[in-house]
LUMGU-230678 format. One record per residue (C-alpha): z, x, y. Coordinates in steps of 0.02 Angstrom, whole numbers, plus 50000, padded with zeros to 5 digits. Last residue first. Layout:
# residues N
ZXY/...
//
This chain:
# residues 124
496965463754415/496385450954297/496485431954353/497585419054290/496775402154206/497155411654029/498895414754069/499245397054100/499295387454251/500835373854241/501265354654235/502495341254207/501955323554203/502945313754321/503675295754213/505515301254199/505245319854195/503865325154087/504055338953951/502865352254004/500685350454010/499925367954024/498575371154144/496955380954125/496725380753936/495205368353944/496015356853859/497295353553981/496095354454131/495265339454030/496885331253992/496995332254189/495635327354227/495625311154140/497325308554175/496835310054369/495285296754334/496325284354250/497305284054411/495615280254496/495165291454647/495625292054842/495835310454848/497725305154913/497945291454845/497695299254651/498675312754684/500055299754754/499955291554566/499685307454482/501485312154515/501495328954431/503075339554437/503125355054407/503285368254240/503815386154308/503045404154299/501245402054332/501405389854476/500995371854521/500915364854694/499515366754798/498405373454671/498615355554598/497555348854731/495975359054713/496125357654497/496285337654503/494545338954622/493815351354491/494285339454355/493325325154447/492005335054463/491455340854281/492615354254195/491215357154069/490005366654188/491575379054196/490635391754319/492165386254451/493355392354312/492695411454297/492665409154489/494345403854528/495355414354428/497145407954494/498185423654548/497925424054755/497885404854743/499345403354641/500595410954723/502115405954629/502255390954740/501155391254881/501015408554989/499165406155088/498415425055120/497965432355242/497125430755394/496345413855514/496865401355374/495385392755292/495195373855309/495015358755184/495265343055281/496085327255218/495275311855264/496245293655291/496985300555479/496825320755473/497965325755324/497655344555314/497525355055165/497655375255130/496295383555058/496315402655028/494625410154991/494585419954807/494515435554788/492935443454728/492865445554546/492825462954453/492305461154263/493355465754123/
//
């Protein structure tokens, strides 16, 4: 298997409408099942099927979801928050879906439920 380079850590910040994409000064971010440090970012980034909307879905989810447990997705708020189409979010979802990088869970109430698979996870 090939060596990748580790991925940067994102974390957001709301800043008025515009939420800002920053690095933190060392380490690593912790989210939820530590995604970031597991999610194989650049086998999926050279995905030319993913498209950008999928990508944007992917950004935001890594804030939440984990490898172990199925969370809740209110694409709603997602959608606010990148300012995007709600048809757009189940768009890229089902696409992410497809794609083998998250797994969709028994909803709860009308939240989709969501996790990364093993196949999204990066080799150590």
């Amino acid at each position: 298997m090939l060596g990748y380079a580790k991925p940067l850590p994102v974390d957001v910040e709301a800043v008025g409408p515009v939420s800002v994409f920053r690095t933190p000064p060392h380490g690593r971010t912790e989210m939820a099942g530590s995604s970031m440090t597991n999610l194989d970012t650049l086998t999926i980034a050279r995905d030319r099927g993913l498209g950008l909307e999928a990508h944007r879905v992917l950004r935001c989810l890594e804030q939440n979801l984990s490898f172990e447990h199925y969370e809740p997705v209110d694409s709603g708020a997602m959608a606010r928050m990148l300012e995007m189409r709600p048809q757009a979010i189940s768009r890229a979802l089902r696409v992410l879906t497809e794609r083998g990088i998250i797994a969709r869970g028994a909803p709860i109430g009308r939240a989709g439920t969501f996790r990364f698979t093993a196949m999204s996870r990066r080799c150590r």
